[in-house]
N, C-alpha and C positions, 0 to 999 in steps of 0.2 A: 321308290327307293329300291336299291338291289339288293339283294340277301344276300351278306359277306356269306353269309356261312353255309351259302351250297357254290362251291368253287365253280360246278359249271353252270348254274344262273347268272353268275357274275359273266362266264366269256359267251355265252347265248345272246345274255342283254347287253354286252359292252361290242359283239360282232355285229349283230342287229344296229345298233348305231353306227357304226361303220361303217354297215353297210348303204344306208339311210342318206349319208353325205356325200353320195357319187354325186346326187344333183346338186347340190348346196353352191350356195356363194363362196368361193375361193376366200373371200377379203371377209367373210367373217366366220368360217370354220376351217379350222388347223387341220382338218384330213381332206376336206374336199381341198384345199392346196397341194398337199400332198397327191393327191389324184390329178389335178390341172399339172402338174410337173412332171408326173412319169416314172416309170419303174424303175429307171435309173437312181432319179433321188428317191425315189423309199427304199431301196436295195441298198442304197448307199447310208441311209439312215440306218438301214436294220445291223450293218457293218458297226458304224460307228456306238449302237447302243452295243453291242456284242461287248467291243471292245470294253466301254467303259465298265458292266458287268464284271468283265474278267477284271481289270483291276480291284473294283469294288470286293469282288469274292475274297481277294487278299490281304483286304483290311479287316477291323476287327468290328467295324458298323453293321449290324447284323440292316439296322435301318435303311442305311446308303444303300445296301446290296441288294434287299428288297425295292428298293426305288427303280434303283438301275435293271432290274429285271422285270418291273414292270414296265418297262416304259419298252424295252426287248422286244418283251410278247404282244405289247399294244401294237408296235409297228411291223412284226410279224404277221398280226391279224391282219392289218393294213394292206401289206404287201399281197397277203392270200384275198383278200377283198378285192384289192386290185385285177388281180390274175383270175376273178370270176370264180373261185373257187370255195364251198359252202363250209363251213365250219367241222359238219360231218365227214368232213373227209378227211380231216384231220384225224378226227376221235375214231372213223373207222381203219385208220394207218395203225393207230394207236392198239386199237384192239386187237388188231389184226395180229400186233409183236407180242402182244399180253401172255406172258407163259414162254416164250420162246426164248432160248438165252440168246445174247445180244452176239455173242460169239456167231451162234450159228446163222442168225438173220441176217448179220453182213456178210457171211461167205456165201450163202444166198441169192443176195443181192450182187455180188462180184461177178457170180458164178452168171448172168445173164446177160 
């Protein structure tokens, strides 16, 4: 059982599984399909959960919205699982902005 209540055992144990489905049987796991099909459809999946998010945010389902955003970042992990890429490199991006206004990190980033 995962522990809701350390947010990042939840995306450790839920990328760990992610990661776990590269070999699986397409016909009976929903990501190792996702991987037999290509960056195209998980990229295109990751579009189409954005969108519905963004709507969700503007209703007043606090529920719906947490749905739709989970399912976002499941196939963001996805995507990044795909593309060989370790979870920590997320959290080290992450860290990396910690303290930095957001302002100046994108001009930054333009600036190269």
């Amino acid at each position: 059982m995962i522990n809701v209540s350390s947010p990042a055992d939840v995306l450790s144990q839920l990328y760990a599984t992610i990661e776990s489905r590269k070999g699986a049987d397409a016909k009976s796991s929903y990501i190792a399909s996702l991987y037999e099909k290509g960056v195209d459809t998980i990229a295109k999946k990751v579009g189409e959960e954005a969108a519905e998010t963004i709507i969700a945010a503007k209703n007043d389902d606090d529920g719906a919205f947490v749905h739709e955003l989970a399912d976002l970042w499941f196939h963001t992990l996805v995507l990044m699982a795909h593309r060989g890429l370790p979870l920590e490199s997320l959290s080290a991006e992450l860290a990396r902005r910690f303290g930095t206004s957001g302002h100046a990190e994108k001009a930054l980033r333009a600036s190269k």
